[in-house]
C-alpha positions as CSV (number, residue, x, y, z in Angstrom):
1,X,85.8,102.8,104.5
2,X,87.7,105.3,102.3
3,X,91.4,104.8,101.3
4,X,92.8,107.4,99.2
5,X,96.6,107.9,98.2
6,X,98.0,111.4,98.8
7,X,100.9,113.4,97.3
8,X,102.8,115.6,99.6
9,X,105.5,117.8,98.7
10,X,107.5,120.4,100.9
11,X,110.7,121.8,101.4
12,X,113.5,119.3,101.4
13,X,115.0,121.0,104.1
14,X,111.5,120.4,105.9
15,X,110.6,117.0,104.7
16,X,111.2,115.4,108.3
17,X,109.4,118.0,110.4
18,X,106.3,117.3,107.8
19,X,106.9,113.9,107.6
20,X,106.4,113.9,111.6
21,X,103.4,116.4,111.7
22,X,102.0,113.6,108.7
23,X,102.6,110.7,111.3
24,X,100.7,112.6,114.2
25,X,97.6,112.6,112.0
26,X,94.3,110.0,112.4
27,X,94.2,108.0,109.5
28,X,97.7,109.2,107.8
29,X,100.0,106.2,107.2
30,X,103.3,107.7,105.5
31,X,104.7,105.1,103.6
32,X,107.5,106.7,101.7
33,X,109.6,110.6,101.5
34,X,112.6,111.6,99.6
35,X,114.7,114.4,101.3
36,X,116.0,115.0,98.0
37,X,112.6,116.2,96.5
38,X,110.7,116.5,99.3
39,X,108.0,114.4,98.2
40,X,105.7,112.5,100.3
41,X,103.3,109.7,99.5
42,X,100.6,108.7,102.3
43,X,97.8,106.8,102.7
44,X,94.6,108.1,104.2
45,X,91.5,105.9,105.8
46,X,88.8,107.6,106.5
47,X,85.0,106.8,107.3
48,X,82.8,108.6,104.4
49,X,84.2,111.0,101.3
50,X,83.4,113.7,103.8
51,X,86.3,112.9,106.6
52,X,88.3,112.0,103.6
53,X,88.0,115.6,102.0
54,X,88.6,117.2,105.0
55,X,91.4,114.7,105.8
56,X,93.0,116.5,102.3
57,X,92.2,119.8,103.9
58,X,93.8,119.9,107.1
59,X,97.0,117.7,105.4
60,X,97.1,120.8,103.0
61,X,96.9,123.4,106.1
62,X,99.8,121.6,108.2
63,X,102.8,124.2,108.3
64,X,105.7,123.5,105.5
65,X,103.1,121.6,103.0
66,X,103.9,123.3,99.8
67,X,101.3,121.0,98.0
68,X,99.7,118.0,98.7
69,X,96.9,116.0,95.9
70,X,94.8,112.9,96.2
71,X,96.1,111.2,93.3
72,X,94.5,107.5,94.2
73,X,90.7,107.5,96.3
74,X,88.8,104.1,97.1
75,X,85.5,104.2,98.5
76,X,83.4,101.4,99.4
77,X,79.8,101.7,99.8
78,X,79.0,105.4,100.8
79,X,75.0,106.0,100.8
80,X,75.9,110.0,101.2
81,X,77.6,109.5,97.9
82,X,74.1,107.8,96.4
83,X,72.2,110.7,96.9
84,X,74.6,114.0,96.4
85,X,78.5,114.5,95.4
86,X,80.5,116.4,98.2
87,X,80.0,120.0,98.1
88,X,83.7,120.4,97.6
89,X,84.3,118.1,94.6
90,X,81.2,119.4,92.9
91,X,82.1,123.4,92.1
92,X,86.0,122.0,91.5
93,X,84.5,119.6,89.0
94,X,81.1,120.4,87.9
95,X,79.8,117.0,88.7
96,X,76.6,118.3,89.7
97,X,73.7,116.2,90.7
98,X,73.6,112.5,90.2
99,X,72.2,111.3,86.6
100,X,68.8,109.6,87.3
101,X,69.9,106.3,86.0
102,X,72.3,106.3,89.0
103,X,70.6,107.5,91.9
104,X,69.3,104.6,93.7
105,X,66.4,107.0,95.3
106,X,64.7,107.5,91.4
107,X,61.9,105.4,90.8
C-alpha cells in the first residue's frame, strides 16, 4: 500500500466545487481546505507508486486545480520499485537506474 500526502490549491472562490470533485475520487481522503487560500490537503492510498503517480495526475487534471504536489509519500514493500524507478519520477529527477548495492536482482 502507498499513502502519500497531497497539496491542493485552487481558486478560493472554487475551493468547494474542488473540494467535492477531490471527495468523488478512489483513494482521495480530504482531510482539511481553507476558503480563504484555497488550499487543500488530502490523503491518497493507492496500490503500487504507479496508481499513486497517476493518482497525482488525474488530481492535477480535475477542473479548478491551480496546483496540486505530493509533499508526503509512504510506500511499503513495492517489488516494481526493486527493479526500476517510475518512468515519471526518473526524467523529473534523474534517479536513473537503481545502484547495484540496492537492487535485490544483482548477484
Amino acid at each position: 500500500m502507498n499513502l502519500s500526502a497531497i497539496l491542493v490549491v485552487t481558486a478560493p472562490a472554487g475551493i468547494e466545487t474542488c473540494t467535492s470533485l477531490l471527495n468523488n475520487q478512489t483513494g482521495i481522503t480530504v482531510h482539511h481546505s481553507d476558503p480563504l487560500t484555497g488550499k487543500i490537503m488530502l490523503t491518497q492510498e493507492a496500490e503500487s507508486i504507479d496508481a499513486e503517480i497517476e493518482g497525482l495526475k488525474r488530481i492535477k487534471a480535475l477542473n479548478g486545480v491551480s496546483m496540486a504536489e505530493m509533499i508526503y509519500h509512504y510506500f511499503e514493500d513495492d517489488e516494481a520499485l526493486e527493479v526500476r524507478m517510475p518512468a515519471d519520477l526518473d526524467p523529473f529527477q534523474g534517479l536513473g537506474e537503481l545502484p547495484e548495492f540496492l537492487n535485490k536482482t544483482a548477484k
